[in-house]
VOGU-3710 file (C-alpha; in Angstrom, 3 decimals, decimal comma):
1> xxxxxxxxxx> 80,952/89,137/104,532  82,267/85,842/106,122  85,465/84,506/105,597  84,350/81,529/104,985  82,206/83,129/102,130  85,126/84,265/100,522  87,182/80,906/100,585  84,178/79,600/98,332  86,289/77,785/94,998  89,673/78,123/96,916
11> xxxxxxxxxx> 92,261/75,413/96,701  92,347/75,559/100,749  95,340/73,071/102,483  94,577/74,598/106,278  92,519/77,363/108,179  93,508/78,348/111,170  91,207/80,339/113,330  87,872/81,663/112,783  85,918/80,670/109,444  82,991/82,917/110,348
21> xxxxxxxxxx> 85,214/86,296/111,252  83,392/89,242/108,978  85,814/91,080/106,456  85,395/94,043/105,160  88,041/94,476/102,308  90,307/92,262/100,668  94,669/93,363/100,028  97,024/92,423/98,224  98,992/95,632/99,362  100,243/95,380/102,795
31> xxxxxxxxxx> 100,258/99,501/102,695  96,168/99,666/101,818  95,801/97,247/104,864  92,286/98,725/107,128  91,198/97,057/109,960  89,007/94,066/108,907  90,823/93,533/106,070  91,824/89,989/104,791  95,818/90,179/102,939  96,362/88,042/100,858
41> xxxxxxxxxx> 100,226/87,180/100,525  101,312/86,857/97,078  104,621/85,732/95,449  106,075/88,006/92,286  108,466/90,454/92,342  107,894/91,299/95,810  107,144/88,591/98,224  103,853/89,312/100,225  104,970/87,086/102,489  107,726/89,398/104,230
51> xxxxxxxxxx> 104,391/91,849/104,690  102,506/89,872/107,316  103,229/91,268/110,409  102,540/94,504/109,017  99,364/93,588/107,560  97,910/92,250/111,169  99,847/95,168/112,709  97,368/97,523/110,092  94,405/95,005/110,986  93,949/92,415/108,907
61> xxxxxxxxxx> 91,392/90,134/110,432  92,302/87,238/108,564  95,546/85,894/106,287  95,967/83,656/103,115  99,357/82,151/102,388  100,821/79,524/100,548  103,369/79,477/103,439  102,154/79,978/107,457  103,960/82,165/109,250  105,972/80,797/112,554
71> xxxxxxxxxx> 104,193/82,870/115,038  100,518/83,195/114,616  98,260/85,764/116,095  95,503/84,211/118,119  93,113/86,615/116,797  93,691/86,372/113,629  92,696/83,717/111,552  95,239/82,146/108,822  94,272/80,036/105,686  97,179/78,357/103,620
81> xxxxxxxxxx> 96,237/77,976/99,819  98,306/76,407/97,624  98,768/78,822/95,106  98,183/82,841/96,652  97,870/84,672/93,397  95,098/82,337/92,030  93,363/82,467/95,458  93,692/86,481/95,141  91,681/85,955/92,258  89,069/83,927/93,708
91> xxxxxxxxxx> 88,684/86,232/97,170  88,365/89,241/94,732  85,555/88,006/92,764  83,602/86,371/95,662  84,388/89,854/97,854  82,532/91,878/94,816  79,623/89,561/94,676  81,106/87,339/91,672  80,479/90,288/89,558  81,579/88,548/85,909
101> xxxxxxxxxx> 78,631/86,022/86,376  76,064/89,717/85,944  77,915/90,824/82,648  78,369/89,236/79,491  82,615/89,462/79,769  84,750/89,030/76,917  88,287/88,409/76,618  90,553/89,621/74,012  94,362/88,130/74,044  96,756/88,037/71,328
111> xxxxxxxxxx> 100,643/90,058/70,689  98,506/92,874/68,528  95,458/94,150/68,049  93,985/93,614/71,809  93,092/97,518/72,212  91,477/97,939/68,790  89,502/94,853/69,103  88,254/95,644/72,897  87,758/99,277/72,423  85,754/98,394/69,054
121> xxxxxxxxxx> 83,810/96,178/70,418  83,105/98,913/73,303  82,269/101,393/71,178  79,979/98,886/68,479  77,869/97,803/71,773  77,304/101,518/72,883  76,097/102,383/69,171  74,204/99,170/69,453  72,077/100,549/72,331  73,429/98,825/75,076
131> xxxxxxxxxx> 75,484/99,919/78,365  78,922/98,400/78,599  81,783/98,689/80,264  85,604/98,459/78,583  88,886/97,448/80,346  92,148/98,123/78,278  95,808/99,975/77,806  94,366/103,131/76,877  91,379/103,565/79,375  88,467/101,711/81,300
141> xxxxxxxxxx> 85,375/102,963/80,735  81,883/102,104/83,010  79,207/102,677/80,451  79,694/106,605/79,483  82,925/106,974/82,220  86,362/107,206/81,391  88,728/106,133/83,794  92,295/105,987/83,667  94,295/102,441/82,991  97,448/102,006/84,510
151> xxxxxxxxxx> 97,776/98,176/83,138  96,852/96,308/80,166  94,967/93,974/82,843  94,373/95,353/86,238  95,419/93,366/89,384  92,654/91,361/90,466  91,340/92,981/93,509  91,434/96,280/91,005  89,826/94,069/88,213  87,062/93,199/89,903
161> xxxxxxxxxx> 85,790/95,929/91,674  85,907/97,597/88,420  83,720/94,943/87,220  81,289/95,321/90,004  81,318/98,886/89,378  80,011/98,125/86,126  77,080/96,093/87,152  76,326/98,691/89,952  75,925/100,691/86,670  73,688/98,428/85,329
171> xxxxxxxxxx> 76,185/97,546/82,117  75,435/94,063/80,087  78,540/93,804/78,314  81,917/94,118/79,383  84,980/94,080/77,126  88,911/93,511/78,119  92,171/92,889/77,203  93,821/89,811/78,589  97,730/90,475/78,703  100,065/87,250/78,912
181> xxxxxxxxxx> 101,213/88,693/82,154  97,377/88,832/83,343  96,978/85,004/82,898  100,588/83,913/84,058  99,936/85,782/87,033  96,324/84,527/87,858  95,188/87,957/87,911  91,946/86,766/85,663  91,029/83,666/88,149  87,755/83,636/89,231
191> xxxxxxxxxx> 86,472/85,350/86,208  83,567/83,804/83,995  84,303/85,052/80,727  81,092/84,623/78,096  83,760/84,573/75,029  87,479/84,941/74,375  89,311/86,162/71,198  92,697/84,902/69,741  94,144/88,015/67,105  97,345/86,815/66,792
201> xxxxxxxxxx> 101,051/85,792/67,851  104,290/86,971/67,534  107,697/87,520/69,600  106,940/89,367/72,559  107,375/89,966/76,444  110,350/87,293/76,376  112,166/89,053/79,032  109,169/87,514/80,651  108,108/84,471/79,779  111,889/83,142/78,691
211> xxxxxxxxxx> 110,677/81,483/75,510  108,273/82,174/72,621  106,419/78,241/73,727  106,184/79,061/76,970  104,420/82,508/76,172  102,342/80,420/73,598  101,515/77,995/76,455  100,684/81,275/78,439  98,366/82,372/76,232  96,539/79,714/75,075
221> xxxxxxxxxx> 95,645/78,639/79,168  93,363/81,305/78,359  91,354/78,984/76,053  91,582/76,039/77,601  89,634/77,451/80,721  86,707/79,054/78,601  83,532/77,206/80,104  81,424/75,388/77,227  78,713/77,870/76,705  81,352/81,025/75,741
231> xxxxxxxxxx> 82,849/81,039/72,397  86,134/81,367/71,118  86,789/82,947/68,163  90,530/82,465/66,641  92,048/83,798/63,642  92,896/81,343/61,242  94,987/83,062/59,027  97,994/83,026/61,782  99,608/79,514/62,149  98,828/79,495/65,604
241> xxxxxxxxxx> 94,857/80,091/65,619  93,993/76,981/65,661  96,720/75,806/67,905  94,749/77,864/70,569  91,935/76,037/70,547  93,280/72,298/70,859  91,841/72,034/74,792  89,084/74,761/74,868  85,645/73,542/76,057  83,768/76,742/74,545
251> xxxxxxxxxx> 82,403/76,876/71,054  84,666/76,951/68,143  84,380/80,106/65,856  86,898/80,779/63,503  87,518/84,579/61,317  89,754/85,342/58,411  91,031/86,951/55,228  92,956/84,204/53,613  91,494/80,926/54,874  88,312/79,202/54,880
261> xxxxxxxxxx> 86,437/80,529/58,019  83,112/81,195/59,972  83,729/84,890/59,624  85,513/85,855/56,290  86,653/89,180/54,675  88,106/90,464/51,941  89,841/93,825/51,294  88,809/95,016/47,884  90,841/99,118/48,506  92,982/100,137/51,646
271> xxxxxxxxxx> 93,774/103,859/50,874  94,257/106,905/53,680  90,178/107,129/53,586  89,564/103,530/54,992  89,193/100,188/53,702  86,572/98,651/51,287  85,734/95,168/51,851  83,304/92,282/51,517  82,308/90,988/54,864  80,643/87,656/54,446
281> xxxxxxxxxx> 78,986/88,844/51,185  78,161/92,156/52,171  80,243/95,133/50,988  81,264/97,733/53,772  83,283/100,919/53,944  85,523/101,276/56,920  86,532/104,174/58,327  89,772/102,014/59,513  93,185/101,630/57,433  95,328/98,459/56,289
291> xxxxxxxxxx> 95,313/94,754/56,152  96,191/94,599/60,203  92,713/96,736/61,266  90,389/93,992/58,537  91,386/91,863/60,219  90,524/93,453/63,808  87,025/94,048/61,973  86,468/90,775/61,327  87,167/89,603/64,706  84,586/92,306/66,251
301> xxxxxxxxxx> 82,010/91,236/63,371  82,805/87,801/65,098  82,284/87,890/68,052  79,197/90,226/67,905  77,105/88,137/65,783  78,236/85,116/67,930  77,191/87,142/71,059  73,268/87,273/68,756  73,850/90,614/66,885  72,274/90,989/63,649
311> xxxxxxxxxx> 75,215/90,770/60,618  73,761/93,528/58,898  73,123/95,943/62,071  76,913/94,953/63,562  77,907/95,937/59,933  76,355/99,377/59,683  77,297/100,150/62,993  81,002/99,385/62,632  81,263/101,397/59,045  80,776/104,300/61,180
321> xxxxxxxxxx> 83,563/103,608/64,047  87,028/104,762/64,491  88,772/102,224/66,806  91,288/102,915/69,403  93,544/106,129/69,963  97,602/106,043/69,017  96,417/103,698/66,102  97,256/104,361/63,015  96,189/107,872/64,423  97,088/110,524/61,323
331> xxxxxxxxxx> 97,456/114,126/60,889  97,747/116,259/57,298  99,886/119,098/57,609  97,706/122,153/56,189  100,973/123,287/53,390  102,631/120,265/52,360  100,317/117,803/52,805  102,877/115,738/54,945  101,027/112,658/56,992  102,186/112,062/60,328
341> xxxxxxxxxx> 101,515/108,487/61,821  101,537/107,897/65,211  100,874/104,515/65,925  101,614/101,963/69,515  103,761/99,793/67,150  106,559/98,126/69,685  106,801/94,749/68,749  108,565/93,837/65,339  105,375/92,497/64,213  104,009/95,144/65,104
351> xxxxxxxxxx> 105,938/97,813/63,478  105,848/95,678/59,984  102,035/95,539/59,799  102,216/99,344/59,917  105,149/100,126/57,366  103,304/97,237/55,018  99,990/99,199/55,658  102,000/102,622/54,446  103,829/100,817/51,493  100,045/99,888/49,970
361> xxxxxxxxxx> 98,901/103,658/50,749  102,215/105,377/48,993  101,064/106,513/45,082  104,807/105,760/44,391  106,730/109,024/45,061  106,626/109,654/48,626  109,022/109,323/51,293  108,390/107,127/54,440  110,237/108,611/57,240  110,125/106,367/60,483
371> xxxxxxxxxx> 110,822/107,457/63,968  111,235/104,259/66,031  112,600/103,517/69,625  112,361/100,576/72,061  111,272/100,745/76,036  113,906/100,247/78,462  113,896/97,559/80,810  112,325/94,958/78,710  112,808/92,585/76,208  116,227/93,879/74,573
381> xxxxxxxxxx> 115,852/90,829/71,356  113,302/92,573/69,928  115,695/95,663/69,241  117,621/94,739/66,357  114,753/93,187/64,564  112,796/96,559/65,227  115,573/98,414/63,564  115,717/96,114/61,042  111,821/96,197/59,919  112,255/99,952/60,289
391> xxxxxxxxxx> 114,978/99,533/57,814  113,316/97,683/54,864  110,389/99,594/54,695  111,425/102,962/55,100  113,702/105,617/53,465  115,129/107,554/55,815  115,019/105,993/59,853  115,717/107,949/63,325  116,273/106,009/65,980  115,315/107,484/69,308
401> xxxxxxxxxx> 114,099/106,979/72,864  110,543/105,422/73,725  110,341/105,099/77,570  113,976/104,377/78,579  112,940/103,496/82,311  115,921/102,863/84,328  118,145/102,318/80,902  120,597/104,471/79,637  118,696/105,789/75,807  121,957/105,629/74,292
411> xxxxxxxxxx> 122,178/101,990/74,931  118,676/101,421/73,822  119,796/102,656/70,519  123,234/100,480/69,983  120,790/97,116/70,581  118,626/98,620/67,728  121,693/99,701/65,745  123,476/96,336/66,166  120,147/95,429/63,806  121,232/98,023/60,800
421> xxxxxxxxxx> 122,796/96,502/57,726  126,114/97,905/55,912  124,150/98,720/53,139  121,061/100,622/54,844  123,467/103,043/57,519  123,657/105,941/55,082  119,786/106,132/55,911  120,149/105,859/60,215  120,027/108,682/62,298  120,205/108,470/65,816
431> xxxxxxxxxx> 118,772/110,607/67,973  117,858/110,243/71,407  115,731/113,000/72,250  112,329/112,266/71,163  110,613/115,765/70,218  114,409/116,540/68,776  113,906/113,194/66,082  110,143/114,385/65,229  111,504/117,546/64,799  114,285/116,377/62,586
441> xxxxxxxxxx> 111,747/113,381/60,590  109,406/116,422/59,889  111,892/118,793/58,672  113,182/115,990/56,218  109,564/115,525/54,481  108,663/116,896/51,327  105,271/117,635/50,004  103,019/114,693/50,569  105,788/112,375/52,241  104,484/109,961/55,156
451> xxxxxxxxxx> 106,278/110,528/58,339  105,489/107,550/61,252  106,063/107,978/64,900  106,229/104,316/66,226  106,228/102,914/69,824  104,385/105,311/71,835  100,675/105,487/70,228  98,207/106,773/72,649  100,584/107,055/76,000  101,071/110,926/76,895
461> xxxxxxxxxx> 104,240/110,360/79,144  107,911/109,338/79,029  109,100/107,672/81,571  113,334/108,271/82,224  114,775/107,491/85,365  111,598/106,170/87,019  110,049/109,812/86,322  107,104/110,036/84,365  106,868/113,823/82,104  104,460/114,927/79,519
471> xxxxxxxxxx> 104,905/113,800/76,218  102,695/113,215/73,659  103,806/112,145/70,142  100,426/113,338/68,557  100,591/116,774/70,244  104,026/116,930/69,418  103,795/116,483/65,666  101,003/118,994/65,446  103,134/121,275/67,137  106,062/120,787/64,769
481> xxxxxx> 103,907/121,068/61,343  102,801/124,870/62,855  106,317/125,543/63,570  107,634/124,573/60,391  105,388/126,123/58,527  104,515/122,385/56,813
//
């Protein structure tokens, strides 16, 4: 492919050298530079920029910059942009043969609930009869192939070869997570998404984005660049739905369980077996649990009928569908009867849908044991108000580590503590190692009490130190029940 093929959409201030020079890969990573390559220098936490000798050093036929270099390479030809990371975007999708305009993409954004609405919507379309492809925190899959995910969004040369993979594989649908960071960072420009979907927003990523309106602003940029045949579909029961939409050119569609709304539910039972609701008129058992998951529902139901499902076919199909792993994920010990929860919740919000969810399944006598950390190296506000949800809805707490990173656990756990009241301490434990505060949550749970393991959900790793070892909260609690005898 030309060079100049690849510039098509670009905000382009100068080229320099040859437009028609053929490329045969396009980097963002000076180290995956091969000859022919175009790099592309982006600004974040590393500067690209300091990479460009070694990227025509490795090859690289061609550069894009928002800043030229002083010396130039004769050979080479250079193209300032004014923004790199959105060009990235642009090069990647042109490179793969603009593979979002084949599929039918659809964007998912929100604090909670991206991976369970995504995945869902995977799995619904599969059942459905049709071959899709899914891009989220626990996995990406191309039609019946898992692959692993390393981030919520992929970077964009990443993203859309993945894509193309999918239409290689002759998938209609594709399904993905949009992360805050993902948009901020232009990793989704380019893209031509058929329909986006607004779950909800709470306090999150600030170590990030600063302040809660600029991550607001972050994610509704989202909407405003939906073209005007996709939808978007917004959940009006959170202040901020319809805040979302104020700029978007697509086609308004709205769900709900409180408000009036295109799509609207009600929960009639939420017990450990699923939840029982009326879905525009129709009742439907779900195989799901608690208010946070009908309303995950809904937004599937949503955006498959406005994608031309059939209500009644999207309904059956979902009744039978489990969502995504490391939510609200459950095992019953065999003797006791004890129900371990392990569940992603790491955001306040988060965490409160979950205990709420538990305090409408409890018959009145059981215990709610909660074993709750906080990552390292991010967003320490979030800590105390963790420990505090932790606090009000549960009777005994342990405090532990999630993925401390670089951060000393103890430390972790004085930010969460700093969040305990005088009159709830008697209840705190604190213990940092993880399989050591299952260990101790399980031993204090009587017959039928409800033991939740928070923050880690599907991930089968800690990460201390910048090593990554095997852990697995699900595997762990299993392990624990057998050795306890529970």
């Amino acid at each position: 492919m030309q060079l100049q093929e690849l510039l098509y959409k670009t905000q382009l201030q100068s080229v320099q050298g040859n437009r028609a020079v053929e490329v045969n890969a396009v980097c963002i990573d000076s180290r995956k530079i091969m000859p022919g390559a175009v790099f592309i220098a982006v600004r974040g936490g590393t500067d690209g920029h300091q990479f460009i000798d070694n990227a025509v050093q490795g090859g690289a036929v061609a550069i894009v910059c928002e800043t030229l270099p002083e010396q130039m390479q004769e050979a080479v030809a250079y193209v300032q942009v004014a923004n790199s990371a959105a060009a990235a975007g642009i090069l990647a999708h042109n490179f793969y043969g603009q593979p979002s305009e084949k599929l039918k993409l659809v964007g998912v954004t929100g604090t909670n609930g991206k991976t369970t609405i995504a995945t869902l919507l995977y799995q619904l379309f599969s059942q459905l009869g049709y071959k899709s492809g899914l891009i989220s925190t626990v996995q990406n899959r191309v039609g019946n192939e898992a692959l692993a995910a390393t981030h919520t969004t992929p970077d964009p040369v990443s993203l859309n070869a993945l894509l193309a993979q999918m239409v290689e594989k002759d998938c209609i649908y594709a399904f993905m997570e949009v992360s805050s960071h993902a948009i901020h960072q232009h990793r989704i420009e380019g893209l031509q998404f058929a329909g986006g979907i607004f779950s909800n927003i709470t306090h999150d990523h600030l170590d990030y984005h600063q302040t809660f309106d600029e991550y607001i602003r972050v994610k509704k940029a989202f909407f405003d660049h939906l073209p005007k045949q996709a939808f978007a579909l917004t959940n009006t029961d959170d202040k901020r739905g319809m805040v979302m939409m104020q700029n978007t050119a697509a086609a308004i569609r709205t769900y709900s369980l409180k408000t009036i709304s295109d799509f609207k539910g009600k929960i009639l039972d939420n017990n450990i077996m699923g939840l029982h609701m009326m879905v525009d008129d129709q009742e439907v058992h779900f195989r799901l649990i608690g208010e946070f998951n009908a309303y995950n529902l809904l937004a599937v139901y949503g955006a498959a009928v406005c994608l031309g499902e059939d209500k009644i076919n999207v309904l059956q199909a979902l009744s039978t569908l489990s969502g995504a792993a490391g939510r609200f994920d459950y095992i019953i010990s065999a003797k006791d009867k004890v129900i371990g929860i392990i569940d992603y919740a790491h955001t306040p919000d988060a965490l409160l849908n979950v205990l709420a969810t538990i305090k409408k399944l409890r018959k009145g006598f059981e215990q709610v044991i909660t074993v709750v950390g906080c990552g390292g190296n991010r967003d320490k506000t979030k800590r105390p108000v963790m420990a505090e949800v932790a606090c009000e809805y549960s009777d005994k707490i342990i405090f532990t580590s999630d993925n401390p990173r670089n951060e000393d656990p103890q430390e972790i756990i004085k930010d969460m503590e700093a969040g305990v009241s005088a009159g709830c301490r008697r209840k705190c434990l604190s213990i940092a190692d993880r399989k050591e505060a299952i260990k101790t949550a399980i031993s204090l749970a009587g017959t039928e009490d409800i033991v939740l393991v928070a923050g880690k959900g599907h991930e089968t790793y800690q990460e201390v130190k910048g090593v990554r070892t095997h852990f697995d909260d699900k595997e762990t609690v299993r392990e624990v029940f057998e050795l306890l005898g529970k």
